[in-house]
C-alpha distance (Angstrom), angle and dihedral (degrees) to the residues before:
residue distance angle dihedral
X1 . . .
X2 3.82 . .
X3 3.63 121.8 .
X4 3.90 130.5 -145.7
X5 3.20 130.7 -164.2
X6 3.88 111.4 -149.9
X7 4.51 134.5 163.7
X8 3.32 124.3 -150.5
X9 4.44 123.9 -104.5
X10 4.03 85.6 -113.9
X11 3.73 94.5 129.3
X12 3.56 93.6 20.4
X13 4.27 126.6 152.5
X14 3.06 152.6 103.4
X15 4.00 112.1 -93.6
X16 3.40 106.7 145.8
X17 4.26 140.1 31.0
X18 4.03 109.8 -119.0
X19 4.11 87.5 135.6
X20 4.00 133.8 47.1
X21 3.98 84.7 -123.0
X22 4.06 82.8 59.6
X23 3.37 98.8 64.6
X24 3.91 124.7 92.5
X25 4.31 83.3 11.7
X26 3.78 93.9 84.9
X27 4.07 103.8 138.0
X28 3.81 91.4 -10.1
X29 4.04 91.6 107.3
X30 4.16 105.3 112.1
X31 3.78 95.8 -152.5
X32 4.03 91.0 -161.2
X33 3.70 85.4 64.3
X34 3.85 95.6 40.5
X35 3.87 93.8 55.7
X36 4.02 89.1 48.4
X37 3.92 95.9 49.9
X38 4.28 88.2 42.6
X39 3.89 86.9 49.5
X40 3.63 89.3 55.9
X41 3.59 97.9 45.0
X42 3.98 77.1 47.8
X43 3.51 96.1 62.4
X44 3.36 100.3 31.6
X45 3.94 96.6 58.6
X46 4.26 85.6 39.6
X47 4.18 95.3 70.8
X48 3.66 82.4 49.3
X49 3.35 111.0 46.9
X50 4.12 140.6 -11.9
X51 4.05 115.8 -79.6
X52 4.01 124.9 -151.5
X53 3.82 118.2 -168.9
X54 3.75 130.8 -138.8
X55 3.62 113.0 -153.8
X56 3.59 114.8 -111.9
X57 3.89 120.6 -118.4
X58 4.32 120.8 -143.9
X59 4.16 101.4 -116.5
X60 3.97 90.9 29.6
X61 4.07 101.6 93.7
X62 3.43 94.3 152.4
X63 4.36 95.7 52.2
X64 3.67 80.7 90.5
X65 3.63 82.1 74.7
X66 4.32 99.9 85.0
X67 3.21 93.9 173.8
X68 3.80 104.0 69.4
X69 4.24 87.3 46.4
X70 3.70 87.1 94.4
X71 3.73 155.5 -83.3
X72 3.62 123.3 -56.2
X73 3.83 126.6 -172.6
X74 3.76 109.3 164.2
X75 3.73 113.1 -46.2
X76 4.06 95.0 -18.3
X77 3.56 125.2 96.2
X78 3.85 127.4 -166.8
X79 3.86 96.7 -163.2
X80 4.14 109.3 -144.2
X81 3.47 117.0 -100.9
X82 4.12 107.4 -158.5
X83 3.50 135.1 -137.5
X84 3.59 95.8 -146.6
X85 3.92 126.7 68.0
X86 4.24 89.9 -138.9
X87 3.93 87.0 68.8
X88 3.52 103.8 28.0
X89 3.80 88.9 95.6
X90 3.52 93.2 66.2
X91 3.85 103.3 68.3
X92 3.91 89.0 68.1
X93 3.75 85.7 53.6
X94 3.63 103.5 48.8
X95 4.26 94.3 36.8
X96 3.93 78.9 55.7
X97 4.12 83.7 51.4
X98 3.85 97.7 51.5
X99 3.45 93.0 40.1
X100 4.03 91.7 63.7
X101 3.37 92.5 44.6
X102 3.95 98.1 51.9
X103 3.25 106.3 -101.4
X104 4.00 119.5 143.6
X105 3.69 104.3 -124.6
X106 3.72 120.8 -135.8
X107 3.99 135.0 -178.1
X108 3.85 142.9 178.8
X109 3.16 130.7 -130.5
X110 3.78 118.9 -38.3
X111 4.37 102.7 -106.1
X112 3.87 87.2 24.7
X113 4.11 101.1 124.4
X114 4.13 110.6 -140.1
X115 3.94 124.8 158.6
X116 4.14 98.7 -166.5
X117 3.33 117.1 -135.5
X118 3.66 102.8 -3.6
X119 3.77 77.7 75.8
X120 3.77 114.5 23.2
X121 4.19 115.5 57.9
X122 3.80 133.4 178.9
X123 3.46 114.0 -137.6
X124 3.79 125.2 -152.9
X125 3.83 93.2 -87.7
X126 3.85 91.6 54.0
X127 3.76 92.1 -108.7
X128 4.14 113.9 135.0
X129 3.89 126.1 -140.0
X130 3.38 115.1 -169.7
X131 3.59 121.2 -166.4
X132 3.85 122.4 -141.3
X133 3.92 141.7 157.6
X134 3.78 98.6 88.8
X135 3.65 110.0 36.1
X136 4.12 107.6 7.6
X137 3.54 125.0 43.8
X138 3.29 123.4 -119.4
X139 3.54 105.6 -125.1
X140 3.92 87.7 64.4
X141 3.99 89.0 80.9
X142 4.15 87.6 72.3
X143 3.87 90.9 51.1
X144 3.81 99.1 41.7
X145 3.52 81.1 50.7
X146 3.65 96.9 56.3
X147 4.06 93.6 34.0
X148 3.76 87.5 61.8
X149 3.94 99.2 37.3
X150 3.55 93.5 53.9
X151 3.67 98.8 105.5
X152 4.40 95.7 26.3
X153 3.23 129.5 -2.9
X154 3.79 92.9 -117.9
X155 3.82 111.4 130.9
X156 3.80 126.4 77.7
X157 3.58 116.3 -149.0
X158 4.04 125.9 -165.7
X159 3.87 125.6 -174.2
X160 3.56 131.5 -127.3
X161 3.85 128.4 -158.9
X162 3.91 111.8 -142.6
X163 3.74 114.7 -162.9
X164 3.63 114.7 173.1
X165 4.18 120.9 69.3
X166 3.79 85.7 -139.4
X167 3.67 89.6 72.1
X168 3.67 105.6 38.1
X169 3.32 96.9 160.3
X170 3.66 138.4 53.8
X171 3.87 94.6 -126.7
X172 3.78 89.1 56.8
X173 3.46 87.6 70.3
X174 3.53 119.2 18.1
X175 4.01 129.5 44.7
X176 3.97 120.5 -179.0
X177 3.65 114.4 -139.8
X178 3.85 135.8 -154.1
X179 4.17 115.8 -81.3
X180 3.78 92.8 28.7
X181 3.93 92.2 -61.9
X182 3.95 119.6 137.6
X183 4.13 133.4 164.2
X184 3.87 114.9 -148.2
X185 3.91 140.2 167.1
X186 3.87 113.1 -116.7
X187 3.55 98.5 -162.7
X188 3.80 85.0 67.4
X189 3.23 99.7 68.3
X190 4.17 145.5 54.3
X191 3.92 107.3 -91.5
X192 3.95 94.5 -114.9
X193 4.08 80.7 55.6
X194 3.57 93.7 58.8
X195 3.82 96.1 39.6
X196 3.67 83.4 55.7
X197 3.78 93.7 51.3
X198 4.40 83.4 50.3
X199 3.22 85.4 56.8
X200 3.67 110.0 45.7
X201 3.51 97.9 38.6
X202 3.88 99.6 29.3
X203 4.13 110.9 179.1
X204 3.75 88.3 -3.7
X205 3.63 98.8 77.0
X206 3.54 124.7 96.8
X207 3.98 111.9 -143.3
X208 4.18 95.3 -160.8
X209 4.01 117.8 -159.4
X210 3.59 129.0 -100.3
X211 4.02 84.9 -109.2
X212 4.13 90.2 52.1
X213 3.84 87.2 48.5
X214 3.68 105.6 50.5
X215 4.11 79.1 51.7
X216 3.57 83.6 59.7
X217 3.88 88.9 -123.7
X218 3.84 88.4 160.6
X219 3.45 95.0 48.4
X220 4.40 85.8 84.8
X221 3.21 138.4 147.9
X222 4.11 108.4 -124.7
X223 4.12 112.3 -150.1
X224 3.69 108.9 164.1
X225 3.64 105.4 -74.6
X226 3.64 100.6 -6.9
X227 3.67 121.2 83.1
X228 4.00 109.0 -156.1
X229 4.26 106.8 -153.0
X230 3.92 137.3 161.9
X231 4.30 85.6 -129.0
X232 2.90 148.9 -35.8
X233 4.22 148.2 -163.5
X234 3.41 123.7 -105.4
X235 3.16 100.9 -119.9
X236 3.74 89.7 48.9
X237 3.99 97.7 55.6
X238 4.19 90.6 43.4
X239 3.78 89.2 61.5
X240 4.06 89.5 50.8
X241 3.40 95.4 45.1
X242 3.88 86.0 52.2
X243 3.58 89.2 54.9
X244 4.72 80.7 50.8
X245 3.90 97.6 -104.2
X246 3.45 128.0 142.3
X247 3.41 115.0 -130.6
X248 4.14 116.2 -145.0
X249 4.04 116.7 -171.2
X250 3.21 110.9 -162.7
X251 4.32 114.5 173.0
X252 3.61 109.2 -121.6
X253 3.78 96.0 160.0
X254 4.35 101.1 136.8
X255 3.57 87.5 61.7
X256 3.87 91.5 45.2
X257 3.49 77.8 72.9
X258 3.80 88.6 67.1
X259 3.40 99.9 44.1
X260 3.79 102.5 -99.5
X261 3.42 138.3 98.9
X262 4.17 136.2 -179.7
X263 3.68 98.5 -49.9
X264 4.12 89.2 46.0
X265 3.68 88.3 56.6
X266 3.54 96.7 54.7
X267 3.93 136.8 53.5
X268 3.76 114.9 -162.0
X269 3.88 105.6 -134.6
């Protein structure tokens, strides 16, 4: 069974702009309604699969965000190291996490910029994309590379060129899928990125509208069959149930506001 790792909107807002969906939202967050929508995600993700909680920390809105705490691939972590100062805080918090809980703690090189999960994803083949050009640098891709190899040289990892603030992350706008499927936005990304995604994925690949994306339909939670997403088009959830997944809507719009949706608030552990 899958587990997630998820913390509760306690402390939750938007106080500051680090995002384009940030901007104009400052104090506009109605925590009542935040709390409801993360319970239901809550739930939802809970018949599914197991879900861990990571205390949340007064001054740390965006810890609610999981997904950027760091990358796990078996018992390794690489815990995040952010770009900006509002979330730098966290990575103490969340190293402190994984250590109780048994992970072995890993970490690049001391300036090198790396947001976890939000920007490195395993696909179904055990390949990893990572995402960088807004948020992560780069030059992380060599040292995740040789943090994970260490002991065998068993993981594949292929880079990804983001190129619009809007989706600053990779799991705004790409989501692997089970038996080599995946649905991604292409404006998101540098053309050699999404020639690379062609290629990889071939007929498998979803290409999602710009409608779908600003809904932050890629932005999904992936449990076997059942695809957990704030919403999405028509036309967008016939083609996935064509291809036999479930779709799950689940309204997530307060933290929208942030720039996160379903798969933001969780990090698959």
């Amino acid at each position: 069974m899958k587990r997630f790792l998820m913390c509760e909107p306690k402390f939750f807002e938007v106080c500051y702009v680090i995002n384009p969906w940030m901007e104009g939202n400052q104090g506009k967050v109605n925590s009542d309604l935040a709390k409801r929508q993360w319970n239901n995600l809550h739930d939802i993700v809970a018949k599914l699969a197991s879900v861990d909680l990571v205390e949340p920390v007064a001054g740390l809105p965006d810890m609610v965000f999981t997904a950027n705490a760091g990358l796990i691939h078996k018992n390794d972590v690489i815990v995040s190291s952010f770009r900006h100062a509002e979330r730098q805080p966290e990575a103490k918090l969340f190293e402190a996490f994984f250590s109780s809980q048994g992970y072995r703690v890993l970490h690049l090189q001391e300036k090198t910029i790396f947001e976890g999960a939000g920007d490195a994803l395993f696909d179904s083949q055990g390949r990893l994309w990572f995402g960088s050009g807004i948020r992560s640098e780069s030059h992380a891709l060599g040292e995740i590379v040789d943090a994970l190899n260490a002991g065998e040289p068993d993981v594949e990892v292929c880079g990804l060129e983001l190129i619009d603030p809007h989706w600053y992350h990779l799991d705004t706008a790409f989501c692997p899928l089970p038996e080599g499927q995946a649905i991604a936005y292409a404006k998101a990304f540098a053309g050699k990125s999404v020639a690379a995604l062609d290629h990889a994925f071939g007929d498998n690949i979803l290409w999602v509208s710009e409608h779908d994306a600003r809904n932050f339909a890629c932005n999904a939670i992936s449990i076997g069959q059942s695809i957990i997403l704030h919403k999405t088009s028509a036309e967008l959830k016939s083609a996935l149930k064509q291809r036999g997944f479930e779709i799950i809507e689940t309204d997530v719009s307060e933290f929208l506001k942030a720039g996160g949706a379903c798969k933001c608030l969780t990090l698959e552990t």
